[in-house]
N, C-alpha and C positions, 0 to 999 in steps of 0.2 A: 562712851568710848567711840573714838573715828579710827575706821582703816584707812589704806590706803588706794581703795578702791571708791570707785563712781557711785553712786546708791541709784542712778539710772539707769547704768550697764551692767550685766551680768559679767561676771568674771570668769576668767575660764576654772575650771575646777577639776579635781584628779578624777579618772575611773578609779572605782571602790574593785578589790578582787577578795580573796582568800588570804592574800598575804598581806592587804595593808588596810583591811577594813577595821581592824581593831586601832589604827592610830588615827582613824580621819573620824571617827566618831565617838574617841575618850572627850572629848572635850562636852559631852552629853552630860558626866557628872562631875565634870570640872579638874580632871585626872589624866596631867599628862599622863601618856603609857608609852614604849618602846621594844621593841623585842629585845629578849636577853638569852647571851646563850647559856643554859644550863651546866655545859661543863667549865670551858671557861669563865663565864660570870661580866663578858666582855656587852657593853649595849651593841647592837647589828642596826646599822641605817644606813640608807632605806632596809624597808623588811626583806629578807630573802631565804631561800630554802634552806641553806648553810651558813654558817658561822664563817664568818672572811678571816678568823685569826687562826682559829684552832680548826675546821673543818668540819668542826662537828654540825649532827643535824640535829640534835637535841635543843630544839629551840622552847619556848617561849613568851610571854609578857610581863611586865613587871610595872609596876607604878613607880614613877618618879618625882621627885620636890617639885619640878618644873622651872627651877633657878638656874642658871647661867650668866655665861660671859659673853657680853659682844666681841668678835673676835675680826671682824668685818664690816663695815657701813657706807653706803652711798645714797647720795639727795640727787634722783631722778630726775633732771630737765628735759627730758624730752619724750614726745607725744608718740611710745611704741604702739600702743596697742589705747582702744576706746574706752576699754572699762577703769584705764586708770592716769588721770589726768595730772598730768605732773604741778607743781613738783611733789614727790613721794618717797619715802624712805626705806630703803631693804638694809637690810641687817641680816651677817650670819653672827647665828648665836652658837657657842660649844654649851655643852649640858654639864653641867656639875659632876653629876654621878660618871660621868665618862666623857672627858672634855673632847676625844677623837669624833663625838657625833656633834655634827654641825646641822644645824636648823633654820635653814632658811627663811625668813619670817618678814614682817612688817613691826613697825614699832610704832607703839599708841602713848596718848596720854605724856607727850613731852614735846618741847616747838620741835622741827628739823633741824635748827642752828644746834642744840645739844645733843643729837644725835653721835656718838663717840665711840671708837673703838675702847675697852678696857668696861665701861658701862656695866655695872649689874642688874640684872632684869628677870621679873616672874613671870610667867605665862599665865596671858589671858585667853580666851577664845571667841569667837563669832562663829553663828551658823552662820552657813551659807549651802541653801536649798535642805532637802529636809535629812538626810545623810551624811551629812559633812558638817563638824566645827574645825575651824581654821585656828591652829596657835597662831598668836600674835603674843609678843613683849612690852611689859612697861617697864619702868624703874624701880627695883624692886625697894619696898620701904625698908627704911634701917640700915641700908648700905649706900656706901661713897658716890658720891656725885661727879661731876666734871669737874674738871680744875688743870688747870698747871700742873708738869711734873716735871719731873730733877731732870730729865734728857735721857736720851736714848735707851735702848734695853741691852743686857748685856746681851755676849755673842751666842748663836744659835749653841745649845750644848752644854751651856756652865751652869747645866741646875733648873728649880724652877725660873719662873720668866715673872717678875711682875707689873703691870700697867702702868702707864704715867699716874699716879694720884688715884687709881679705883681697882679693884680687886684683883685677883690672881687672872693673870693671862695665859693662859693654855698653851701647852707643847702642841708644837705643830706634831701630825703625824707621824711624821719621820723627819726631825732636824736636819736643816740642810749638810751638815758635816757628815751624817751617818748615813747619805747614799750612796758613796764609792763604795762602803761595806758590801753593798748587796750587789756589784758585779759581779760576777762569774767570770774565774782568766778562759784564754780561749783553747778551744779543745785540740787544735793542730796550730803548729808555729805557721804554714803556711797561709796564707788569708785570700779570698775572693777576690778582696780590694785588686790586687795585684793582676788579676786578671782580664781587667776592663780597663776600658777606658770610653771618657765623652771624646765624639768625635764631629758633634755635627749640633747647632743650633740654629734656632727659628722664631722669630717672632710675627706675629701679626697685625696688621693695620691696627692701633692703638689709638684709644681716648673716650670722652665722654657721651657717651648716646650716640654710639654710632649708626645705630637703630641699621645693625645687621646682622640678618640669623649666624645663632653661636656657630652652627656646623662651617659655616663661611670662613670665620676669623680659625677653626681647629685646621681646616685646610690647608689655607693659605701659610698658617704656621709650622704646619709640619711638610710640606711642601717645599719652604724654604732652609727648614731644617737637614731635608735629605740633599737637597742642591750643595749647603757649605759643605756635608762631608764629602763629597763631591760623589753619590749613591745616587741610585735609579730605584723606584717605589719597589718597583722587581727585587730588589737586596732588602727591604726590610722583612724580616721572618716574625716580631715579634710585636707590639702594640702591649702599650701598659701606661693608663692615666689614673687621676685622682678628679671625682670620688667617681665618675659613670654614672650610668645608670639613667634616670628620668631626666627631663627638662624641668628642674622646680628649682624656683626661686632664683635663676640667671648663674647658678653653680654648675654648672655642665653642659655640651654638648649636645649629649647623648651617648658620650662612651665609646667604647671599641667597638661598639656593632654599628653605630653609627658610622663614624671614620674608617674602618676600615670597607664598609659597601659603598663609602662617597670615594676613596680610591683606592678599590680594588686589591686591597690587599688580602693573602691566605696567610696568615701567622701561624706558624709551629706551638708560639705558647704568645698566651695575650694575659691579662691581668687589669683589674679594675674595682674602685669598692671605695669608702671613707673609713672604714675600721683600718688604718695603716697609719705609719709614724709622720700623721699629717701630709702632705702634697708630695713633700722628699719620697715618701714610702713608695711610689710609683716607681720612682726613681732605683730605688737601693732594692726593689722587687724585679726588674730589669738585670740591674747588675748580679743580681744571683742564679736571673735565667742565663745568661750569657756566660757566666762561669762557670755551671754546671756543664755546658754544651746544650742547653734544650735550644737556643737562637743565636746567630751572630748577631746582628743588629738590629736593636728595639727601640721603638720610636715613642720617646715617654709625652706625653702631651696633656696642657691644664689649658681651661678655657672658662674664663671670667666673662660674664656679659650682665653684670647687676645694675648699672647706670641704664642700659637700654630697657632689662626686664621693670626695673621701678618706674620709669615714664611709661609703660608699658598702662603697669598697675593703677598710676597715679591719675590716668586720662578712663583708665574704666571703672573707677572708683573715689572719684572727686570729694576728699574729705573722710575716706575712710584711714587715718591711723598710716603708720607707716609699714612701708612695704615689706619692710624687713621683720617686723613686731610676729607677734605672736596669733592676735584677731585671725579669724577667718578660716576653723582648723574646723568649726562643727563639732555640736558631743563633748565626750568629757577626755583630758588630757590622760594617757597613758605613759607607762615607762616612769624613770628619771624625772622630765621634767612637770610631771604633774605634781612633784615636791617643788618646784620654784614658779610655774607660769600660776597661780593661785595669788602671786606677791607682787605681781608687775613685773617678772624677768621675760624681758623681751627682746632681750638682747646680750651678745655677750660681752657685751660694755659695761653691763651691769655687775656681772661675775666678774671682770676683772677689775674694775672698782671699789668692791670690796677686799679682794685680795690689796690693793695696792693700799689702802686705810691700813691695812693690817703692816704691811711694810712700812708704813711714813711712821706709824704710831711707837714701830719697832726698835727700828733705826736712826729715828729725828730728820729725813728728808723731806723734802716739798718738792712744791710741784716746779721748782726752777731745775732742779735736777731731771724733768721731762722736760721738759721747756729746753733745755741745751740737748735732746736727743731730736728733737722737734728741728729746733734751726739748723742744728746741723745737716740734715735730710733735705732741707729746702735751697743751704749753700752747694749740697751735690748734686741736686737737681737743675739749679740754674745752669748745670754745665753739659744737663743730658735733654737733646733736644728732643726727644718724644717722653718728656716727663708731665704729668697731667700741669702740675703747681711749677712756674721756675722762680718767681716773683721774690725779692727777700723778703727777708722775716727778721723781727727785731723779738729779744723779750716781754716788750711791751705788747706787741702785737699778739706774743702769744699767751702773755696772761691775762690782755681784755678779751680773748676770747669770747664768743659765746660758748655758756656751760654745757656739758651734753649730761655729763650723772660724775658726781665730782668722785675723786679728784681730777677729772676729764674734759676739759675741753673741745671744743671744735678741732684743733691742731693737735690733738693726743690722739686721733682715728684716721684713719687709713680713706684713701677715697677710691672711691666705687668706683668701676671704669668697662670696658670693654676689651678683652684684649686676649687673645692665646698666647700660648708660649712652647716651644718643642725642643728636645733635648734628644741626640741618640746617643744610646749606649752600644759602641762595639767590644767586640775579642780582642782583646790587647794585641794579639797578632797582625791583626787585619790593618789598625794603625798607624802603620807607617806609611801603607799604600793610599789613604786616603788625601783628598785635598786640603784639608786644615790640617793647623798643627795640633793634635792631640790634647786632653787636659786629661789626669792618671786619679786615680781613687786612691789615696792616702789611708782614709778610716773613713767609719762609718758609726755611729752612734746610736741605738736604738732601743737597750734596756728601759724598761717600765720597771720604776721601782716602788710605787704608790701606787694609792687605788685610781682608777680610773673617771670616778667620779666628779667631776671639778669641785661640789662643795664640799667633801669630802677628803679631799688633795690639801697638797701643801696649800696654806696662809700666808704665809710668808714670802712667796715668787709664784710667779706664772705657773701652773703643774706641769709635770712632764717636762720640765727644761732640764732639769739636777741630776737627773736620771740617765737621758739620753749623753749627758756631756760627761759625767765619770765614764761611761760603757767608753765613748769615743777614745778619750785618752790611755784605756787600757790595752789598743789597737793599733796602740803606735809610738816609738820612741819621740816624736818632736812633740815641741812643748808651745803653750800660747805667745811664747816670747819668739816663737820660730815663724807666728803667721803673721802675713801684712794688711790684709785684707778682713773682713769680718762683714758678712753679708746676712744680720741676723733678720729674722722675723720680725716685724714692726707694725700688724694690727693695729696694735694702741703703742703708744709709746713704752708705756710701761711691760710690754712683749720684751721689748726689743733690752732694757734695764735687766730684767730678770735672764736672760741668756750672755749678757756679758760679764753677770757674776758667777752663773750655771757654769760656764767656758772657761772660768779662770782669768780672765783679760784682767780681772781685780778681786780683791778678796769681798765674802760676802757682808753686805751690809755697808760697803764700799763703794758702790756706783755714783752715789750722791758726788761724792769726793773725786771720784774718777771722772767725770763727765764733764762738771763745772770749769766755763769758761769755753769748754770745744775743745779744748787744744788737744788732749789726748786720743779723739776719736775723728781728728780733724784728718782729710784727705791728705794734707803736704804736713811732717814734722810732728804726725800723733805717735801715740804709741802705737795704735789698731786704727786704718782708715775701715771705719764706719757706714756702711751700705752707700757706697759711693754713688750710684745712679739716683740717689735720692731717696729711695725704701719706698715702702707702701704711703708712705705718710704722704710725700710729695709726687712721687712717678707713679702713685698709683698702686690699688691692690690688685695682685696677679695671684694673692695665696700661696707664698711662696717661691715658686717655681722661677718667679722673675729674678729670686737670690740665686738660686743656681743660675741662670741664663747671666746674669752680672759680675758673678764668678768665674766663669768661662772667658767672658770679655776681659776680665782685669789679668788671669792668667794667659791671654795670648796677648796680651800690650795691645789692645786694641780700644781701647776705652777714649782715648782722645784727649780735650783735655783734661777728663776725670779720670786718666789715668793717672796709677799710682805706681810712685818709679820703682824698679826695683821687687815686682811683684811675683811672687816664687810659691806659694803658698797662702789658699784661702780659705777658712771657716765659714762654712752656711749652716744655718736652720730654719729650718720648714714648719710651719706648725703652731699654733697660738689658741691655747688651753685644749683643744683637742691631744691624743695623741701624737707624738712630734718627735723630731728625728735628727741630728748634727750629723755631717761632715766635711771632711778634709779632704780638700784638692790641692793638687800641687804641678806642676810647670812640666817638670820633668821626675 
């Protein structure tokens, strides 16, 4: 039997505790095991104190067949982390006995070309060190193999689901149809929204290695932020960014204690953290201080410096694995991902890779259906003169890509860059006295209606998109046919697919059809112009934040020639399989 691991490099491996050492070492007498909860009867993964359906704490262990469905697969091309030399194969599998628990795994004993979503497969195990056997999957004997199948799956909701040509394929979680279910309508007709407004944006010297400290590029951005609303540092009372905290890995600053002693600011209420509705949540955390009265004007700010921190990395450690991966953490993996960093997940290219298998294998699309979210990105970039990429793009260009972990590409990932971004939020009062022309909070989107977990979450779309987009439209009489603009999330391409079905812009399992050709997400004569500055793919990842600051620009007609005429109203979401968050901006 081969893993997918280096037999030279150790891999990284879980801490064992009280609650999960019963499944990292069933594989001692060959016996998958899972927690079960006693009064439901429901399997609990990962292990935990409580039951996540019924509440209950009457837990358990139970032995299982160890059979399941591949419900997720991706072939690894590229070199995250030392212990695991591409190319390599991760698979989520759902378990039989309870298809909602997905198992993160590697798959043995079959080339990587047959590696398939619908797949049936038995658990193997490998030790590894003397307290841990690792599930791994083979093909299980005496069931269907690969092959051709009749096309597409019916629509999320009509029943069970079954595979092209191989076994029962498992209900997502929560079927995309059945998350408007679980909004909540809102507790007063009056809303927040109405209360705020952006009044002020900011960007920072932008692009590749600019090899200069993060705190520099948050200054100068928010600096330039307070100048357009035409504010003195002396008026901002509040500070609120995404995620704070340390300087690790070129995601931050340093936060609000940083920025605000670099200028002198005393905030009434500040805010700061990554548990929020992705980079927005900075945002739409802002707008409820401001609406309460705890601040008039808060200065929301994100600060990307990954391009400078990985040559950073790459000059002090020549040949160690990439900067981004997982290598380098010491000891054994705790939390969440010590169920996936064990398999080569070393990136979250990898998780949304196997979600997007699950979508192709669903729906019948390919990757030309990213491929036209791709080029389009790179046709609105040639028109935004601080876009990393402006160069054209043909489909050929983007399907010779080089692979990064399929269905993915070089051009289905966002590129790393250097950059801040700032956004104030005022008192909808104060508004009129300012020196730009205002942009108004429509809604706001932020219901979680699944688990939190990414391999645990929806299969079927990006998580956390389906969620946040019913909540939004229950916050507001206009409908997707009312906006012109659409400024989604675009990590991987496949981000940016799953919030245009999440939104409404097309019905689900629709994108393929919606996308093809450009024309309908095209800047002049689409239905929805499509992250007009180019998105993360081609202007670069800002994490979001850049969709609001390009929102801002398209609703004051200031975009140039990527302005879109006629611009009244725009859709952004922030957020890309983290928790994540939509809204609507509108002109006036």
């Amino acid at each position: 039997m081969t893993s997918n691991a280096s037999p030279s490099t150790p891999r990284p491996l879980p801490a064992l505790d009280g609650l999960n050492a019963f499944y990292w070492s069933a594989g001692r007498d060959g016996v998958l095991r899972f927690q079960r909860c006693q009064d439901c009867a429901s399997l609990v993964h990962p292990p935990q104190p409580v039951c996540c359906y019924c509440h209950s704490d009457h837990l358990g262990v139970t032995e299982v067949s160890g059979r399941g469905t591949v419900i997720g697969v991706t072939v690894n091309h590229q070199p995250w982390e030392p212990a695991f030399p591409p190319p390599f194969v991760v698979a989520s599998v759902a378990i039989d006995e309870d298809p909602r628990v997905r198992v993160i795994t590697g798959l043995v004993d079959l080339p990587a070309e047959e590696a398939a979503v619908g797949l049936r497969v038995q658990v193997r195990f490998e030790p590894a060190g003397d307290d841990v056997w690792l599930p791994l999957f083979a093909p299980a004997p005496g069931e269907p193999g690969p092959g051709p199948g009749p096309g597409p799956e019916p629509d999320p909701g009509d029943g069970p689901r079954r595979g092209l040509a191989f076994g029962p394929l498992p209900d997502d979680v929560i079927a995309p149809a059945e998350h408007g279910r679980h909004v909540r309508p809102m507790v007063r007709t009056d809303k927040f929204e109405d209360r705020v407004a952006i009044t002020g944006i900011g960007m920072s010297p932008v692009g590749r290695r600019l090899m200069l400290p993060p705190l520099t590029l948050a200054a100068a951005a928010a600096r330039a932020a307070v100048a357009d609303a035409g504010l003195e540092l002396s008026d901002i009372d509040g500070l609120s960014t995404f995620p704070g905290g340390e300087l690790i890995g070129g995601f931050t600053e340093g936060g609000v204690t940083a920025l605000a002693d670099t200028l002198g600011i005393r905030p009434t209420w500040y805010n700061g953290g990554s548990e929020t509705f992705g980079p927005g949540g900075a945002v739409v955390a802002a707008m409820l201080a401001v609406a309460s009265g705890l601040a008039r004007h808060v200065l929301c700010f994100r600060t990307v410096w990954q391009s400078t921190y990985a040559a950073q990395q790459r000059a002090a450690n020549p040949g160690g694995g990439s900067p981004y991966g997982i290598g380098g953490r010491g000891g054994r993996i705790t939390g969440p991902q010590g169920y996936i960093a064990p398999y080569g997940v070393g990136s979250v290219a990898i998780n949304l890779a196997m979600i997007a298998s699950n979508y192709f294998h669903r729906y019948g699309a390919t990757r030309e259906a990213l491929g036209w979210i791709a080029i389009n990105q790179r046709a609105n970039a040639a028109l935004n003169p601080q876009a990393v990429y402006r160069d054209p793009m043909t489909m050929d260009d983007y399907l010779n890509a080089r692979p990064i972990t399929t269905p993915f590409g070089l051009y289905d990932c966002d590129v790393p860059m250097d950059a801040s971004l700032a956004v104030i939020v005022s008192a909808v009062e104060t508004a009129g006295d300012l020196a730009s022309q205002p942009v108004f909070v429509e809604a706001v989107g932020t219901q979680i209606t699944e688990r939190f977990l990414w391999h645990q979450s929806t299969t079927s779309h990006e998580p956390q998109t389906l969620g946040p987009s019913a909540h939004l439209w229950s916050r507001t009489s206009l409908r997707p046919a009312d906006v012109q603009v659409a400024q989604l999330y675009d990590g991987f391409t496949f981000n940016c697919l799953s919030w245009l079905e999440a939104l409404g812009f097309c019905g689900i399992g629709e994108a393929a059809d919606f996308v093809a050709g450009g024309h309908n997400i095209a800047r002049k004569g689409g239905v929805v112009a499509l992250n007009t500055h180019g998105g993360q793919l081609s202007a670069g990842r800002t994490h979001g934040m850049g969709m609001i600051h390009e929102a801002v620009v398209q609703l004051r007609g200031q975009g140039g020639e990527r302005q879109v005429d006629g611009c009244s109203v725009a859709a952004v979401s922030t957020g890309g399989l983290a928790p994540a968050g939509a809204m609507l901006l509108r002109r006036s």
